[in-house]
C-alpha positions, 0 to 999 in steps of 0.5 A, spaced: 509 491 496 503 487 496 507 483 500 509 488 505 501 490 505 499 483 508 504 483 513 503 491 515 495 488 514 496 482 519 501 486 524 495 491 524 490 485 526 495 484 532 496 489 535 492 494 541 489 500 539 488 502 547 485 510 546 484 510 538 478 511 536 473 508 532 474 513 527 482 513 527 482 506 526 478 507 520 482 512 517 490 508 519 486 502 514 484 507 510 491 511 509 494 503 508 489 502 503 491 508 500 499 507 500 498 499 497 494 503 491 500 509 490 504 502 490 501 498 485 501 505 480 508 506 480 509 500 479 504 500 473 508 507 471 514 502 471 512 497 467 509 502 462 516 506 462 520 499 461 515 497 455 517 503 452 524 503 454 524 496 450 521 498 443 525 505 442 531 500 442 
């Protein structure tokens, strides 16, 4: 996901906001922000559900 973020953040970078404003910029930063974090707590979630799958057995 982290790579998917860099690239989402660099198209972004590209693109025309023509009409956005400021304030709706800010806020589409902030929801990929938010998204890259709900990404990286699954991801941990993940790791911790394999760790214990692992010790059980």
């Amino acid at each position: 996901t982290d790579e998917l973020y860099s690239q989402a953040r660099k198209h972004l970078a590209t693109l025309e906001f023509k009409g956005w404003t400021v304030g709706s910029m800010i806020l589409l930063n902030e929801f990929l922000d938010a998204l890259e974090t709900i990404a990286d707590w699954c991801e941990n979630t993940a790791d911790i559900v394999r760790a214990i799958s692992v010790r059980s057995h």
